[in-house]
N, C-alpha and C positions, 0 to 999 in steps of 0.2 A: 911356149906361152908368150904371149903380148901383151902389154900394156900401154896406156897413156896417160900422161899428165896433162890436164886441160886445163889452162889457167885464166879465169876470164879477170880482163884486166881492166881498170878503172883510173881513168883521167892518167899526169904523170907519175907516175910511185915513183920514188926516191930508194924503194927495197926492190923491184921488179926485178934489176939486173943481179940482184945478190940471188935471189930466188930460181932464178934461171939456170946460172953459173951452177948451183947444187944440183938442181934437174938433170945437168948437161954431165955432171960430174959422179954419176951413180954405177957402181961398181956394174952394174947389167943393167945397159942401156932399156929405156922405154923413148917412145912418140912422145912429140914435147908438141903440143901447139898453144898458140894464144889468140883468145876468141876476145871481143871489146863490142859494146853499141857505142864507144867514145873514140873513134878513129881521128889517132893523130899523127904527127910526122915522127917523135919519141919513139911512139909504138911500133911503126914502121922503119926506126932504126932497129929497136931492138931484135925484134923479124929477123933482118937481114944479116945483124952483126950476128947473131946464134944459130941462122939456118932454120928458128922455126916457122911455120906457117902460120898467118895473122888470117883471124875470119873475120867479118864484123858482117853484127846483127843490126836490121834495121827493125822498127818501132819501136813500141812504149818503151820507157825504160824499166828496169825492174833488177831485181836482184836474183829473186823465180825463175826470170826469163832469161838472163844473162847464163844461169848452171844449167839450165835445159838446154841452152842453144852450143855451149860449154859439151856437154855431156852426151850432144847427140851427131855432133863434125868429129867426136871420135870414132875412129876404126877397127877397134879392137873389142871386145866384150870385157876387159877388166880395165875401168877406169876410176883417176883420182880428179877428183875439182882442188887443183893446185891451189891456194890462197897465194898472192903476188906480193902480203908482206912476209912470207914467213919461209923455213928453211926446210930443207930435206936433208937429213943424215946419208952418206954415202951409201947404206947397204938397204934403204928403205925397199928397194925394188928387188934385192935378193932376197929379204926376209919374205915379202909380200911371193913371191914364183916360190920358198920354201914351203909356205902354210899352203897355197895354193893344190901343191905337190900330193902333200901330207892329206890335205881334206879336199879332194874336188869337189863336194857339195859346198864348198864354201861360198858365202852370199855377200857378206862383208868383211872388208878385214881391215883392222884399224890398229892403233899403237898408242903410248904413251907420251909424255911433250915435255921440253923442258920450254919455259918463260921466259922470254924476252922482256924486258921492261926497262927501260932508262939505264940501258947498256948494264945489265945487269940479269945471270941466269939464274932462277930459280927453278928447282925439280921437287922440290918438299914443302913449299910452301901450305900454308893451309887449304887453300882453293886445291893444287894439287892432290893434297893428301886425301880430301875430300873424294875428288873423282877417283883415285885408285880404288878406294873404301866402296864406292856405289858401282868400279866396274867389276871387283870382287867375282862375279858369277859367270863374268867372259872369262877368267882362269880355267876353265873346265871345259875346255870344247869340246871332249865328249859328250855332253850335256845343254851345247849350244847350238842344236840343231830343233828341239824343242820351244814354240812359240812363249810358254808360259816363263821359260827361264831368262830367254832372249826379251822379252818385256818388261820383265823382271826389274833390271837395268834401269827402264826409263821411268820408273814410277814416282821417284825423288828429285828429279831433273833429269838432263842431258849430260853424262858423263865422259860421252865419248868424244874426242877431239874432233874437230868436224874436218879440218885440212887432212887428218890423217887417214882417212876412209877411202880405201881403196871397194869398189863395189861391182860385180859379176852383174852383167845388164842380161844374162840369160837366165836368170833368175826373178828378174824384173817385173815382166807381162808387160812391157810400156809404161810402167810405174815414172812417175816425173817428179821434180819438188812441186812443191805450194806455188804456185806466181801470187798468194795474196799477202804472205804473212815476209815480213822483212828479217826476223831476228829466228822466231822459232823454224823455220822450214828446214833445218836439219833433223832436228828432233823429233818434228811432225813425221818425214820422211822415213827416219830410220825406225820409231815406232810403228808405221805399216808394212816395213818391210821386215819386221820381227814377227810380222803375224804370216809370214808368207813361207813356203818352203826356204831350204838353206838355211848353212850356219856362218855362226858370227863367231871370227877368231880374231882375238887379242893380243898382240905382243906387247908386253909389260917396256920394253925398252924402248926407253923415249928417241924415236927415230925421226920426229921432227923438232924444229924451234918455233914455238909459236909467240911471236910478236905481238905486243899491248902498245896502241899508239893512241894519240888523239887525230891522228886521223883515220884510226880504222872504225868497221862496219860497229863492232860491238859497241867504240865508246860514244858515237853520233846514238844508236837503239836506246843504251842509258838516257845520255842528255833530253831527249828526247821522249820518254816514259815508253817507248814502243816493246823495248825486253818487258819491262813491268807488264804491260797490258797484254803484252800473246802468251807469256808466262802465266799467267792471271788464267786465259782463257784455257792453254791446254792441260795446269795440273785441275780445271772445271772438266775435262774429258775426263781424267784417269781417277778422278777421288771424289765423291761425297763433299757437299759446298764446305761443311765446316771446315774439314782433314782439309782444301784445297786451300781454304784463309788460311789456316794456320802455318802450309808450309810456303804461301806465298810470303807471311810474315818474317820467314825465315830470311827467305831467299834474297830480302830487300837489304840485308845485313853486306851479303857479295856485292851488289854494282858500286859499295862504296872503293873497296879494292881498284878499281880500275879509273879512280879519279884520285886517289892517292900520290 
């Protein structure tokens, strides 16, 4: 088996080379590359000092565009869209060729996280505890090769880490993310691809670090009302308008968390 980590990179990160160094450092190597539409000399250090190969996209900018262009200069059929603030646990890529092993129909394979925050890890916090509790029915992967159970999941939010998503592109059909939506096109994504052949397996052990900064993607979506309004729009797909205010009302409770 083969894999790659594609990590599409954004202006200078301050975490890029911590992010890298785990990549480089996984108990069974995978493809490392890094794709940017923001070419700079940083990033053509980093290229060079780690040996991996730098793509860059030219037009629009996009975030859509950036994990497509991310997702498709890889060479392997089982890839991750690396996030460049956050971390990989050493065995993320032996775990990911175990389940592999175990289920070849596997379509996605994702994990648990602990929380980075003001140099500070949490793995139980509430937000966490939350998404364990909603990803509950990925525990059962004989039973996660069924659409209805695999959707199941997304019908209260997005529970599943979006960095930790390792995804089978021979599963795919040319499936791509959203290039329109900024914050939801994970969740978009991985609810059509729950409706598709392939199963969805879950490792409960938090095998990445995922990072809360003010300058990541999620807390600009917050500041910004963009989580609010495509959040808004896709629990309008999956529920009935009232069921969808009322758990939008909810949900408005978490973006205070990440300005905390």
């Amino acid at each position: 088996m083969k894999h790659t980590f594609a990590v599409p990179a954004y202006g200078d990160s301050p975490y890029l080379e911590a992010c890298l160094k785990s990549l480089k450092k996984q108990t069974v190597p995978s493809d490392i590359i890094l794709c940017t539409s923001m070419p700079s000399p940083f990033l053509k250090e980093m290229s060079d000092r780690y040996g991996v190969p730098l793509y860059i996209r030219e037009g629009e900018k996009g975030i859509g565009r950036d994990w497509n262009f991310a997702f498709d200069r890889a060479e392997t059929d089982l890839v991750t869209i690396a996030h460049q603030d956050d971390l990989y646990e050493h065995d993320y890529t032996k775990t990911l060729f175990e389940a592999k092993e175990k289920y070849p129909d596997m379509s996605l394979f994702t994990t648990a996280s602990v929380t980075l925050k003001k140099k500070k890890l949490t793995e139980w916090g509430t937000e966490e505890t939350v998404k364990k509790l909603l990803r509950m029915p990925l525990r059962c992967p004989e039973l996660c090769g069924f659409s209805t159970v695999k959707k199941s999941v997304f019908l209260l939010g997005n529970p599943v880490i979006c960095p930790s998503c390792t995804y089978d592109r021979t599963f795919l059909n040319g499936m791509h993310f959203s290039e329109t939506y900024q914050f939801i096109l994970d969740w978009d994504f991985l609810y059509r691809l729950a409706g598709m052949p392939g199963r969805f397996v879950c490792s409960e052990k938090p095998l990445i670090i995922y990072r809360i900064h003010e300058g990541a993607a999620t807390f600009s979506c917050i500041e910004g009302n963009i989580r609010e309004r495509e959040e808004a729009e896709m629990f309008g797909r999956l529920w009935p308008k009232p069921a969808a205010e009322s758990i939008r009302r909810l949900y408005r409770r978490s973006y205070e968390a990440y300005r905390e």
